[in-house]
VEXDREN-2710 file (C-alpha; in Angstrom, 1 decimal):
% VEXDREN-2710
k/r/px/py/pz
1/UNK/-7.1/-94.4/12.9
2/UNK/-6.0/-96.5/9.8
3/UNK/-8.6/-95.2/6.7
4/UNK/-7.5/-98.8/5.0
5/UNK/-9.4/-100.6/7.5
6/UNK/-13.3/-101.4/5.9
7/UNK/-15.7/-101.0/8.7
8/UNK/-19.5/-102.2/8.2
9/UNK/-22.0/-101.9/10.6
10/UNK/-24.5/-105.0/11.6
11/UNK/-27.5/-103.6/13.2
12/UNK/-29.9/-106.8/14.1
13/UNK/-31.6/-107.8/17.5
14/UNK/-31.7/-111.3/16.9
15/UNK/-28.2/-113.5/18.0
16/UNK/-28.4/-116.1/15.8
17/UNK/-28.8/-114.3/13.1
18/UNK/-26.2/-111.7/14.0
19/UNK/-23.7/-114.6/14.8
20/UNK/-24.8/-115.6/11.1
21/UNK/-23.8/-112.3/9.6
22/UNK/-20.7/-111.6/11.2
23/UNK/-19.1/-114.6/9.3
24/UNK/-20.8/-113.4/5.9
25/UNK/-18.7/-110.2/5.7
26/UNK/-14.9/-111.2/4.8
27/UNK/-12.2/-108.0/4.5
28/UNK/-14.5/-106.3/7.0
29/UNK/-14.0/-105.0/10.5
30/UNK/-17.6/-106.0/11.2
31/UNK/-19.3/-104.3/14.2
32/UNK/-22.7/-104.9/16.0
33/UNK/-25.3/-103.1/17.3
34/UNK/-28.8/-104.6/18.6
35/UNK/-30.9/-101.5/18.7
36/UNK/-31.3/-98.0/17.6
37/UNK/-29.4/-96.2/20.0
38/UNK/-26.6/-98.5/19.4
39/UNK/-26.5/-98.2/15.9
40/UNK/-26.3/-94.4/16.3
41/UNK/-23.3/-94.6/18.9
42/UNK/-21.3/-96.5/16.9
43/UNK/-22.0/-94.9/13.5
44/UNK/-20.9/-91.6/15.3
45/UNK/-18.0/-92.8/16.9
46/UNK/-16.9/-95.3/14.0
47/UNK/-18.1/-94.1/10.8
48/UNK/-18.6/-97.4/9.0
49/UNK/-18.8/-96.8/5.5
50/UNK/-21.7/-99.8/5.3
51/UNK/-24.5/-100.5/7.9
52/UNK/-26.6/-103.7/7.4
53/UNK/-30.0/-102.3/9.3
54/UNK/-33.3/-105.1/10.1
55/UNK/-35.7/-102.9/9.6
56/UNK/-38.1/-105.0/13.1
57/UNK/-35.5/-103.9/15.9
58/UNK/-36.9/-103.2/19.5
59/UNK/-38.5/-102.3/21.2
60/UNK/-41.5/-103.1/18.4
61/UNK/-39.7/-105.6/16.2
62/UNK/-42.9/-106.8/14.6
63/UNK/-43.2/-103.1/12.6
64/UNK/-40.5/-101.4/10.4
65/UNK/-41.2/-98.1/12.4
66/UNK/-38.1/-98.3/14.5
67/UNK/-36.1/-99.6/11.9
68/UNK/-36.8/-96.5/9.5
69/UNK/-36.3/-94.1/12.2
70/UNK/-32.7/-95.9/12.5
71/UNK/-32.3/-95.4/8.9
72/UNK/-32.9/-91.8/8.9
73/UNK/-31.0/-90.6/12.0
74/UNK/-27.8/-92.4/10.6
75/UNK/-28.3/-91.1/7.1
76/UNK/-28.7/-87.5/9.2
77/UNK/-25.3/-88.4/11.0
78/UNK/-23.5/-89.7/7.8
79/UNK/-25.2/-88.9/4.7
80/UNK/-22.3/-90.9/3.0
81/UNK/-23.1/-94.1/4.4
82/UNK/-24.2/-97.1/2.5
83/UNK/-27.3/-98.7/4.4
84/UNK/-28.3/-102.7/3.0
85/UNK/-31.7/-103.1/4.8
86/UNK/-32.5/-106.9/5.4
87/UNK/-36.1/-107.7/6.0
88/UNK/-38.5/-110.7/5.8
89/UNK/-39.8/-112.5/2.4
90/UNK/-43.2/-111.1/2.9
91/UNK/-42.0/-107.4/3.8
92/UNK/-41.0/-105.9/0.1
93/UNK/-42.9/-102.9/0.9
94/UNK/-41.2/-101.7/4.2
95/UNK/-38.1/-102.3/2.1
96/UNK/-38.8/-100.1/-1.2
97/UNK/-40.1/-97.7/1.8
98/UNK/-36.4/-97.8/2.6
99/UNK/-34.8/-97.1/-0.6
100/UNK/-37.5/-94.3/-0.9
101/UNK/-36.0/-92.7/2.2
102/UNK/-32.2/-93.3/0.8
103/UNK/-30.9/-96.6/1.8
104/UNK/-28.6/-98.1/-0.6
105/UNK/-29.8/-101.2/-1.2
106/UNK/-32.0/-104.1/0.6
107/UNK/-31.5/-108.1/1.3
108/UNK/-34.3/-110.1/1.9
109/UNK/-33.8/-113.1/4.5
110/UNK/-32.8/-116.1/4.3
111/UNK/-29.7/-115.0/3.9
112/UNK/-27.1/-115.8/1.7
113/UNK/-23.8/-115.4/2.4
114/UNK/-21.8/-114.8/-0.6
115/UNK/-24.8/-112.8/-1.9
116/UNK/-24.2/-110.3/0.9
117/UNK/-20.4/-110.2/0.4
118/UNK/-21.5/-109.1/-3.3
119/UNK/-23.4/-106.7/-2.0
120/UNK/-21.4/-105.0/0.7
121/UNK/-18.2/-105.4/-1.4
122/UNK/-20.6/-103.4/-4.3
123/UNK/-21.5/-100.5/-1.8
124/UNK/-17.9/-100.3/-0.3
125/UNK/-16.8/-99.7/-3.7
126/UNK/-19.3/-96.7/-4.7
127/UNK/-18.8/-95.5/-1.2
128/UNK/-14.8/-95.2/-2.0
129/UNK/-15.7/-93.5/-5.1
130/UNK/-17.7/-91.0/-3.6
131/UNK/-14.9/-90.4/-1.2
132/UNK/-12.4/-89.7/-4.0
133/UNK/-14.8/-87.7/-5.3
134/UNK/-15.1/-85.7/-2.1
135/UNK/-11.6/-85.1/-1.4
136/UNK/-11.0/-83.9/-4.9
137/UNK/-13.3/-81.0/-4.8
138/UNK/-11.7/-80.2/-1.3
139/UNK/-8.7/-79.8/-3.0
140/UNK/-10.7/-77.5/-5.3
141/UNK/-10.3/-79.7/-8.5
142/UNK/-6.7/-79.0/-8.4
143/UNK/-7.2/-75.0/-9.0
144/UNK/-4.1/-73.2/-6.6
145/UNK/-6.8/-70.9/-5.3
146/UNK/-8.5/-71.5/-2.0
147/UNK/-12.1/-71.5/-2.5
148/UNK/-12.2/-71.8/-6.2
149/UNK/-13.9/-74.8/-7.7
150/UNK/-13.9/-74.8/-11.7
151/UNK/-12.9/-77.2/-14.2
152/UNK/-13.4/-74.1/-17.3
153/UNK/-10.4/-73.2/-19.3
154/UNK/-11.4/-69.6/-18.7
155/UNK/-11.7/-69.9/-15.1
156/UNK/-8.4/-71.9/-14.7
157/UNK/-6.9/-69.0/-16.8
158/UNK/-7.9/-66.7/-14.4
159/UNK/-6.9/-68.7/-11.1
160/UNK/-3.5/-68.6/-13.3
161/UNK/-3.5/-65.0/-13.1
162/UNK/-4.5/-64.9/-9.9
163/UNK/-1.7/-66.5/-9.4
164/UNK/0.9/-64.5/-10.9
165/UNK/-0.5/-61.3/-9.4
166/UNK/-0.6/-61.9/-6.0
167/UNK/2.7/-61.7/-5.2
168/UNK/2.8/-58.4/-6.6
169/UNK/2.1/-55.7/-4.4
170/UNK/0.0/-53.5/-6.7
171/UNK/-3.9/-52.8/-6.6
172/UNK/-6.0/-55.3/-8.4
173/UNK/-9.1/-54.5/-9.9
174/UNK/-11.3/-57.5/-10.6
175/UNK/-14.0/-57.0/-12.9
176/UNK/-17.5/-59.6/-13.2
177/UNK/-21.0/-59.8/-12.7
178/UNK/-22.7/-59.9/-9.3
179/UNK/-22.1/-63.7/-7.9
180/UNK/-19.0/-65.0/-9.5
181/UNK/-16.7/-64.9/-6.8
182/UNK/-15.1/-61.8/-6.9
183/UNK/-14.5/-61.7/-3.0
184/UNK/-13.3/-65.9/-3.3
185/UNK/-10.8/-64.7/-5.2
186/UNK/-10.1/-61.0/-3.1
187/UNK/-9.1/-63.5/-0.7
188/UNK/-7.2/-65.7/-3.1
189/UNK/-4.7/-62.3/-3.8
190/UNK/-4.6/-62.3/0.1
191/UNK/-3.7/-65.6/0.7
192/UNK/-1.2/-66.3/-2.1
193/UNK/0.4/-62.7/-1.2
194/UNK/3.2/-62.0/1.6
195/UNK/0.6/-60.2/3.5
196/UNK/-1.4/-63.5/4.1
197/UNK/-0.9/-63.4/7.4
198/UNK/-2.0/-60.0/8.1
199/UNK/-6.1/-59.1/7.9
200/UNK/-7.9/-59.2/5.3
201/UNK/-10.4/-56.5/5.8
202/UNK/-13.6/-56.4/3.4
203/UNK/-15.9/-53.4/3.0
204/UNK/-19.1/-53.5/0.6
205/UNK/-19.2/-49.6/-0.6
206/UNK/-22.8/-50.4/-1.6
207/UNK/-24.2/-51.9/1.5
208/UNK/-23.1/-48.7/3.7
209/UNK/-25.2/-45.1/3.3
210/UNK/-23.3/-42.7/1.9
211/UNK/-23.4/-40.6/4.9
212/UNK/-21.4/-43.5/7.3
213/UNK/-19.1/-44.7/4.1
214/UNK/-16.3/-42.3/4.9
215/UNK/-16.6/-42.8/8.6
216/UNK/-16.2/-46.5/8.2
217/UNK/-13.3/-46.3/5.7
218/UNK/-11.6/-43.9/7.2
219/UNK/-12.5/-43.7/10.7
220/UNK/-12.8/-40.9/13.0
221/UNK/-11.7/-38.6/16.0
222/UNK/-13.4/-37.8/19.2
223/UNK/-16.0/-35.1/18.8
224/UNK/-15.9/-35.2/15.1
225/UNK/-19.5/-35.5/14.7
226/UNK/-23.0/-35.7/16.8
227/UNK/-22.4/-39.2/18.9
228/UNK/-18.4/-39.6/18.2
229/UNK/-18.0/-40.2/21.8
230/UNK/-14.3/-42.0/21.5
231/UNK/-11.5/-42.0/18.6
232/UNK/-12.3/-45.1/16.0
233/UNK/-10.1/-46.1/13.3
234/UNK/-11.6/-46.6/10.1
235/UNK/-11.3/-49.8/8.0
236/UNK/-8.3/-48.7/5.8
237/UNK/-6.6/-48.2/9.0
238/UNK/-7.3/-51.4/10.8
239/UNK/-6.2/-53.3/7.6
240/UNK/-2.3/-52.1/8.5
241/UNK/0.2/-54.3/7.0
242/UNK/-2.7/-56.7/5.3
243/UNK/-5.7/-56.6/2.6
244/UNK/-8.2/-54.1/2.0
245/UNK/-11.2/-55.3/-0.6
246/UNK/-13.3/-52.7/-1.7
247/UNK/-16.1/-54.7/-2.9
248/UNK/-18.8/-52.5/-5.6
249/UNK/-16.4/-49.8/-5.5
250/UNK/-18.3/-48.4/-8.2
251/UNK/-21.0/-47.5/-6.3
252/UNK/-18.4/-45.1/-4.3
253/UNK/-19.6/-41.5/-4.1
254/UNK/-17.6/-38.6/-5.8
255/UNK/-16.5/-37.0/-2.8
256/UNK/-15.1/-40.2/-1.3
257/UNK/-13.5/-41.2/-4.4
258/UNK/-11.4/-38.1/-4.5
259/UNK/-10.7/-38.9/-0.9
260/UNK/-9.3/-42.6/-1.8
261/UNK/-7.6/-41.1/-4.8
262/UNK/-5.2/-38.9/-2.5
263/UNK/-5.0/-42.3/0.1
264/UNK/-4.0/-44.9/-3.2
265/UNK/-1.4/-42.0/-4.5
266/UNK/0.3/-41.0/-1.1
267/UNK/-0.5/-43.4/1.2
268/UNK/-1.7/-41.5/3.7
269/UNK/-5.2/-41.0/5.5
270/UNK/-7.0/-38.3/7.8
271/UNK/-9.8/-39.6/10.2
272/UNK/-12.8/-37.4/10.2
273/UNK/-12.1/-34.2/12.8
274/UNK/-8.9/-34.9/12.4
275/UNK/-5.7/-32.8/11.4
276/UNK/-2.6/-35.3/11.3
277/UNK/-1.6/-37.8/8.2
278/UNK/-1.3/-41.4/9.4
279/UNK/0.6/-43.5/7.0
280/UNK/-1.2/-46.8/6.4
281/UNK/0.4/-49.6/4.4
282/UNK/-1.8/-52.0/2.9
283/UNK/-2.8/-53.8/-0.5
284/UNK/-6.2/-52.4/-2.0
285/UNK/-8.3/-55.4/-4.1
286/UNK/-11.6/-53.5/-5.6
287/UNK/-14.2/-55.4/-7.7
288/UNK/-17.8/-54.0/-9.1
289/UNK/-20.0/-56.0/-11.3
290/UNK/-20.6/-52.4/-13.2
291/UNK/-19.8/-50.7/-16.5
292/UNK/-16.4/-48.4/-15.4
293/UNK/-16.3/-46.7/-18.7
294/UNK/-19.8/-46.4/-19.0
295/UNK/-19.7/-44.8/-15.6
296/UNK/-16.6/-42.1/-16.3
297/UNK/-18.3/-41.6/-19.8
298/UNK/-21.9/-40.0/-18.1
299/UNK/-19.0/-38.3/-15.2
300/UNK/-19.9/-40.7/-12.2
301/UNK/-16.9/-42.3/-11.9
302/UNK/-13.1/-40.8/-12.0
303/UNK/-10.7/-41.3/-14.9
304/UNK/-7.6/-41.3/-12.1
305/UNK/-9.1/-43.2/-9.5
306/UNK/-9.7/-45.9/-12.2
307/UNK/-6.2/-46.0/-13.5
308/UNK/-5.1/-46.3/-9.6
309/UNK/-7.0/-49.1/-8.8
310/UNK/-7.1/-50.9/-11.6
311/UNK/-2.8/-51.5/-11.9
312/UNK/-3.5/-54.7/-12.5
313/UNK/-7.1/-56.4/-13.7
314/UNK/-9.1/-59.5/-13.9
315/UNK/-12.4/-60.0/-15.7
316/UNK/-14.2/-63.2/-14.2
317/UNK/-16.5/-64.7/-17.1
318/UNK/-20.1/-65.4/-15.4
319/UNK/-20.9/-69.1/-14.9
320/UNK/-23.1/-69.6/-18.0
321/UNK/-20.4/-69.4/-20.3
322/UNK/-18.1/-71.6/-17.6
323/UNK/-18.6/-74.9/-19.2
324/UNK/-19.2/-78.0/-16.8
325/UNK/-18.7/-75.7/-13.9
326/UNK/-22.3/-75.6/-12.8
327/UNK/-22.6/-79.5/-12.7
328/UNK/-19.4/-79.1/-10.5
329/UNK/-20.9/-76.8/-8.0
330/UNK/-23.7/-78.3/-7.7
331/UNK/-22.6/-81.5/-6.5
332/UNK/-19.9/-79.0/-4.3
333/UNK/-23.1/-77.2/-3.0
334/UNK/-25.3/-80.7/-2.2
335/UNK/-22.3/-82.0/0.0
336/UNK/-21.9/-79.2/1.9
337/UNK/-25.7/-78.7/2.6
338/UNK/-26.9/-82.4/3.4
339/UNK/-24.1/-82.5/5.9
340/UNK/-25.2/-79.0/7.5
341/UNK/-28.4/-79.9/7.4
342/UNK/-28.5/-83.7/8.3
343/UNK/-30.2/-84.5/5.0
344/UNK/-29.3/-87.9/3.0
345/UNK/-30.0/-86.8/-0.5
346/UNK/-27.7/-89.6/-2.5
347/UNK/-27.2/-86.9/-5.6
348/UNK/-28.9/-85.4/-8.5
349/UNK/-31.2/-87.3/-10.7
350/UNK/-30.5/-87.4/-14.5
351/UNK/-33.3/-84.9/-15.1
352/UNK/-31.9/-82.2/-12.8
353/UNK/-28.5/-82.5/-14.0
354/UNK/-29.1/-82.1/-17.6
355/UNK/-31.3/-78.3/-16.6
356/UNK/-28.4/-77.7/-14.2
357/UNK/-26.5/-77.8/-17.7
358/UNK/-28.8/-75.8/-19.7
359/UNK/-29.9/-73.1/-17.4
360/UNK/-28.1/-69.9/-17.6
361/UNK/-28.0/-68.6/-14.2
362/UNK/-28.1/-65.1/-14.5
363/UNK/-27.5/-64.9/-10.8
364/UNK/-24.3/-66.8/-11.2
365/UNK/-22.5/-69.3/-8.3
366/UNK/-24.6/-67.0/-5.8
367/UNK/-27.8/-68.0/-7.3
368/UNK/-27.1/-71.8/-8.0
369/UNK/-26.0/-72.2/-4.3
370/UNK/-29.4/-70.9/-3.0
371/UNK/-31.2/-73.3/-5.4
372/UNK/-29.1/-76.6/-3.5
373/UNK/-29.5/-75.4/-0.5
374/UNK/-33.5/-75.0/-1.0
375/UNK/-33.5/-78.6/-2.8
376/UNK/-31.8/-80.3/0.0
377/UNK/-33.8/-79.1/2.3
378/UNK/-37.5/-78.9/0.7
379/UNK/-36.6/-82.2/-1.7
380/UNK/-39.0/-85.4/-1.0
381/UNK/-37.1/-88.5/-2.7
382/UNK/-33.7/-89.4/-2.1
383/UNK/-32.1/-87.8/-4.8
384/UNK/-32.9/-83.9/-6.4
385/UNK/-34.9/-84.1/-9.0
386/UNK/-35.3/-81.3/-11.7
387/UNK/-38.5/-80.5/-9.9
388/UNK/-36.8/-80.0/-6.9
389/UNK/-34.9/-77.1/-8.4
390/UNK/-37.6/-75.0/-9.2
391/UNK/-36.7/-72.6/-12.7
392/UNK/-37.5/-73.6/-15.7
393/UNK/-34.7/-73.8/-18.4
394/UNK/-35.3/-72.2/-22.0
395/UNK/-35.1/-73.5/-25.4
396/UNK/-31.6/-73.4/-26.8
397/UNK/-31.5/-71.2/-30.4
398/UNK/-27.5/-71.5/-30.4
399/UNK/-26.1/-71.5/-33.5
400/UNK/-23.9/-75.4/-34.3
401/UNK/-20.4/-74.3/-36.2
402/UNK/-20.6/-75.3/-39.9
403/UNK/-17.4/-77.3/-40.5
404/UNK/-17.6/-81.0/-39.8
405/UNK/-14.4/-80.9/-37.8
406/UNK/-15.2/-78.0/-35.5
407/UNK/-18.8/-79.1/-35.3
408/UNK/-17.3/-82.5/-33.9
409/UNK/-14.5/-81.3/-31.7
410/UNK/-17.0/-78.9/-29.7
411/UNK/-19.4/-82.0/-29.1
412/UNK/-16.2/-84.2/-28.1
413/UNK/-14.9/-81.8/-25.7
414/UNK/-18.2/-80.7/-24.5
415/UNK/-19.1/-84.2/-23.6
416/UNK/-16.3/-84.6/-21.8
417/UNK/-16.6/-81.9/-19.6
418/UNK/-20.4/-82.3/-19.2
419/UNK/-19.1/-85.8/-18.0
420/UNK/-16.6/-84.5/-15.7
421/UNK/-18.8/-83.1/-14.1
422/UNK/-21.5/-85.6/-13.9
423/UNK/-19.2/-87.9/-12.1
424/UNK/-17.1/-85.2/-10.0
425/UNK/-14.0/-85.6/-12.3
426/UNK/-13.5/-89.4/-11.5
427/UNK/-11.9/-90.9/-14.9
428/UNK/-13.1/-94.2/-14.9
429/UNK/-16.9/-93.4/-14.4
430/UNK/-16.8/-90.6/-16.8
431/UNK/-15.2/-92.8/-19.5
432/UNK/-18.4/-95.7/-18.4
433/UNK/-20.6/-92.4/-19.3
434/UNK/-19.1/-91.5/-22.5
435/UNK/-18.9/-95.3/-23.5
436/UNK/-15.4/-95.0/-23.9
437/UNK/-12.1/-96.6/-22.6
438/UNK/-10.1/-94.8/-20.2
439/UNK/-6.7/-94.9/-22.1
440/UNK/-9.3/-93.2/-25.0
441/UNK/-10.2/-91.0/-22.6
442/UNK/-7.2/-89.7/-21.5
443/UNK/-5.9/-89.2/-25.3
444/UNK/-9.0/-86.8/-25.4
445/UNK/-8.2/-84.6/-22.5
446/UNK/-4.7/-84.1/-23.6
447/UNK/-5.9/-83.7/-27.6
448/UNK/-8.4/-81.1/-25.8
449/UNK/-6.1/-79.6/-22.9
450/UNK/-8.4/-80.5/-20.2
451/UNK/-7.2/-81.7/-17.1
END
């Protein structure tokens, strides 16, 4: 299918007024539909990027309710799409019902056909931004990690390191509070590794009791306990040739750390009732959000397992100190959750982005993805409003730098990124934001070193 061709969508009952329409829409592949059923099969099977909806189709054409149904089973289907609802002089209400419920825009009859070009042609051309918008953040705003959305200088430091480690085969150790993506990037080492297309096998050493813990890790032999009906291998073992990520291997009891000690220096494991050394080779990722020399300080944790896993390490900053990265997941998170849940929230509303900004979220990307995902779904306008989030964001005490020069480069480059990520790294609308040109623009990300 060629993506250059512009499809939009006619949905009206009426044929002379549908004859009427289809000659108003130039640089269009117009198609038609005369009732709601229609208008659903050929959004699904075309995905027109504009629908032109009458809000009176049948079989009650004298009441909007059929046309707002239409409205919000195709925003369901395609959240994306731009819907221009045309109604009657005298029904302004049924059409600010519709832009309440997320249509894009709405044309009242008689119509005029150069008025509608302007229209569609101004819809088309949000909708393509929103597209570019889209594939950039699949492509992970150009970070080489899988998974890994940031726009920080940080966080792009550490994808770099990521990076550079992975081909290495020595164990990684990646260090960060609980929710910042430790297992995202596990799977980055993995994937950017020679091993990537082995398993990657993931274990979380605090989610197990301490009593299974060895016999998941390390598996065991017929008979080698109460209920060891048959010979299991353990997860070290089924991770042969590939990826073992010991998530929370802090939380790893004594005994068992001695045990993976002897496994990380030889190479070697014994399944429980067992008497033979199996050689296993695989690469060992750990990460824990706790204190490691805190922990071998009070005797919890051993000096020589830490040295063995931690070969090479990583320390992932949290995401309140990621600047512009929460703005960027958001809009990451509200994609991905209107589509799986058929809502057609159109974006954040200015209110929500700035305490998006200016919350701290001690819970990190775990925490701001289950604040989307509860928006999308329990959200009552079109967009999220800061409402809609539900914390509440505290004062800022931070201290401003005293020079002039520093004080104004931090605002300048914090702007920037704050604009970034208001308009999901698109160039031309951030510069529109910042009241800027785009040539200045640019000179500012390279006089910065943001990309």
């Amino acid at each position: 299918m060629d993506e250059s061709v512009r499809k939009l969508l006619i949905v009206e009952d009426d044929p002379g007024l549908k004859t009427q329409l289809r000659w108003c829409f130039q640089g269009f592949e117009v198609l038609v539909a005369e009732d709601r059923e229609q208008a659903l099969a050929q959004v699904e099977r075309h995905s027109p990027a504009i629908v032109t909806l009458d809000l009176g189709l049948p079989p009650d054409p004298a009441n909007a309710t059929e046309g707002l149904a239409a409205l919000e089973q195709i925003l369901s289907l395609r959240p994306e799409t731009k819907v221009i609802v045309v109604t009657g002089s005298d029904d302004r209400e049924n059409a600010l019902q519709a832009i309440a419920r997320g249509a894009y825009d709405f044309y009242q009859k008689p119509v005029d056909g150069d008025v509608l070009q302007l229209i569609a042609e101004r819809a088309h051309r949000v909708y393509e931004l929103e597209e570019e918008n889209r594939r950039l953040m699949r492509q992970g705003t150009g970070t080489p990690l899988e998974g890994v959305i940031t726009a920080d200088p940080q966080m792009l430091r550490v994808c770099k390191t990521i990076e550079k480690i992975a081909p290495v085969d020595a164990t990684v150790l990646l260090l960060g509070d609980s929710g910042t993506g430790k297992e995202v990037l596990a799977r980055a080492v993995h994937q950017l590794s020679a091993r990537r297309d082995q398993r990657f096998v993931a274990i979380n050493c605090a989610a197990i009791p301490e009593n299974l813990l060895e016999s998941e890790l390390f598996g065991y032999e017929k008979g080698a306990f109460t209920g060891a009906t048959r010979q299991t291998i353990g997860r070290i073992e089924y991770a042969e040739g590939g990826t073992l990520f010991l998530d929370e291997v802090g939380d790893l009891p004594l005994p068992l750390q001695a045990k993976l000690l002897r496994f990380l220096q030889e190479r070697v494991i014994e399944r429980l009732g067992g008497r033979g050394e199996i050689p296993v080779d695989v690469r060992v990722v750990c990460a824990t959000h706790q204190k490691l020399d805190a922990l071998m300080a009070d005797g919890r944790f051993r000096e020589d397992l830490y040295y063995r896993i931690s070969e090479l390490s990583v320390n992932i900053p949290p995401l309140g100190e990621r600047h512009g990265d929460a703005v960027l997941l958001a809009h990451h998170f509200l994609d991905r959750f209107r589509r799986q849940h058929g809502k057609g929230r159109s974006g954040f509303a200015p209110d929500a982005l700035a305490a998006i900004e200016r919350y701290s979220w001690p819970g990190n990307v775990r925490e701001l993805e289950n604040i989307i995902r509860k928006a999308v779904i329990m959200a009552d306008g079109p967009q999220i409003t800061a409402d809609d989030l539900g914390f509440t964001v505290p004062e800022s005490n931070g201290e401003a730098p005293i020079k002039l020069r520093d004080a104004r480069d931090q605002a300048e480059s914090s702007a920037i990124r704050r604009a970034l990520s208001r308009t999901n790294g698109n160039i031309a609308q951030a510069a529109d934001v910042l009241g800027v040109s785009r040539p200045t623009l640019y000179s500012l990300l390279n006089k910065f070193g943001l990309k």
